[in-house]
Structure formats: C-alpha cells, structure tokens
C-alpha positions in Angstrom: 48.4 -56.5 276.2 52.3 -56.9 276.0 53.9 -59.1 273.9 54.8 -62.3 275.2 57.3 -63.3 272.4 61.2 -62.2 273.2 62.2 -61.0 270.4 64.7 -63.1 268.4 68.4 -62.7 269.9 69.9 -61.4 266.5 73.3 -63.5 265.2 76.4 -61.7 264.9 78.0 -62.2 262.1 82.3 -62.2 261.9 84.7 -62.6 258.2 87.6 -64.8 258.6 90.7 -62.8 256.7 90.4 -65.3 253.8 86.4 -64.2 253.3 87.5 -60.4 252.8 90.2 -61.4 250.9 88.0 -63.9 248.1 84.6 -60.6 248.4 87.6 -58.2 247.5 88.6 -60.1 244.7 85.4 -61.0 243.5 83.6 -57.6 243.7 86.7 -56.3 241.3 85.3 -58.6 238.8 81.5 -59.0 239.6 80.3 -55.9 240.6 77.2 -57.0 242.1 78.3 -59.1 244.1 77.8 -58.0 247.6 74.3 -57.2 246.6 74.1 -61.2 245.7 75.1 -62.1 249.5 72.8 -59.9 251.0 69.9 -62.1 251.5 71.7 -65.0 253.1 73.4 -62.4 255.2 70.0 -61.1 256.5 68.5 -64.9 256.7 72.4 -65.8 259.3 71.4 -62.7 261.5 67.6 -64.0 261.7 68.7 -67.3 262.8 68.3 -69.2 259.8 70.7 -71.8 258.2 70.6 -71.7 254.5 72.8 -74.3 252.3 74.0 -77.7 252.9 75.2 -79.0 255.8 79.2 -80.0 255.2 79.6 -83.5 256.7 82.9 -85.2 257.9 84.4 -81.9 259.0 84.4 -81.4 263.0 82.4 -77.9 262.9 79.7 -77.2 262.4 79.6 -76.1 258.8 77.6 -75.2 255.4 77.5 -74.8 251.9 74.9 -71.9 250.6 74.6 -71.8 247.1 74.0 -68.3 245.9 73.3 -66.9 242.4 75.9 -64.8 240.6 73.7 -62.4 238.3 76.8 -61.0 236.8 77.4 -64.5 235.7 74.2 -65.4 234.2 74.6 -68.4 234.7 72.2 -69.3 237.3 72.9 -71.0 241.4 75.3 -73.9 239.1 77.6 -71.1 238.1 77.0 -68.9 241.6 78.8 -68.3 244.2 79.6 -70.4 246.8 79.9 -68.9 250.8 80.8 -71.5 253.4 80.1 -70.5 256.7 81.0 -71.9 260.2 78.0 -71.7 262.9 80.7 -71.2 266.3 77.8 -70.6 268.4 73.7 -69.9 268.5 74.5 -66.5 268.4 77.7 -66.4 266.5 78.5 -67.5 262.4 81.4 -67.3 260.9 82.2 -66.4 257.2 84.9 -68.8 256.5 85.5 -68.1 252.6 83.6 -67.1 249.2 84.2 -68.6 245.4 82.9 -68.2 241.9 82.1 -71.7 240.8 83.0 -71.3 237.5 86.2 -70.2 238.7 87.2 -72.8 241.4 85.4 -76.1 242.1 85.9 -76.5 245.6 87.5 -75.9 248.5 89.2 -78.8 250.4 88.0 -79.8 254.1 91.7 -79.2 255.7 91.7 -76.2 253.9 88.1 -75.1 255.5 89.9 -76.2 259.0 92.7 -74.6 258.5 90.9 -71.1 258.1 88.8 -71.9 261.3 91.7 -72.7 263.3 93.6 -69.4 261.5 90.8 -67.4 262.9 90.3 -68.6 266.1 94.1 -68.5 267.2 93.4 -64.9 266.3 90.5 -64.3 268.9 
C-alpha cells in the first residue's frame, strides 16, 4: 500500500555575508564549532524552529542557544545563531556570536543585515 504521507518539503537554508563572516572567525578560535551548529542546522531543514522567538523586530526571527564545547562553559557561555524564517520553505542565517565574547546583538543591527541581504537577492 503506498504511502499516503508527502514527504516533508525540506527548508533551504541561505548565510547572510555577516553569518560567514562571524563562523570564519569563530571556527579560527573554536575548532569545533561547525560541528556545534550541526544539529540546529539539520532540525531548520526538517522544519523545526529551535530558540526563542525575537519579539519587537518586524521578521520573523529567533534566538537558538547552542553549546560551545570548546568553551566548556555550557548553553550560558555558547553560541548564539539568530536566524530569520523569510518563508515556509526558506531560513535565513542572519549572524553567529560567542556569548562570552559579545552580549548581544542590537535589533537595528539584526534589520540592517536582513535588509543588506535582501537588497542583494
């Protein structure tokens, strides 16, 4: 009998400039980092929407905590990867931090990368 489930429409997944730029940086001092985003990556193609919502912004945006185990420092000290759902099938990687190395990243700052990388498009 054939399946009656279609399967799941994967999620294509862009990098603004800025997000190669900060994963560049980061793997020269964390080496395992892009082994750390891995996961998440894998959960944005299957549809999922890991972190925090980021309110008050005028995307649709989140926060994903992720662990830096060159850090040792558990999630608190992690990475953070802020991602920008454009479309059902589209998410993109706006920027990555070290949180022990930058507290934030401002919400004009975060619109300003969007609107960066969709005048590019």
């Amino acid at each position: 009998m054939p399946d009656s489930e279609s399967p799941a429409e994967t999620v294509e997944i862009r990098f603004t400039p800025e997000f190669k730029r900060n994963l560049r940086a980061l793997a020269k001092k964390y080496r395992h980092i892009r082994a750390s985003i891995e996961p998440v990556l894998q959960l944005l193609e299957q549809g999922e929407t890991p972190g925090d919502q980021v309110p008050n912004i005028g995307y649709t945006i989140y926060k994903v905590r992720i662990k830096n185990p060159d850090a040792k420092r558990g999630k608190s000290g992690g990475y953070r990867m802020i991602y920008y759902i454009q479309l059902d099938t589209r998410i993109i990687l706006i920027t990555i931090y070290s949180k022990s190395e930058q507290s934030d990243v401002r919400i004009n700052q975060i619109r300003q990368i969007i609107q960066e990388f969709e005048e590019r498009q």
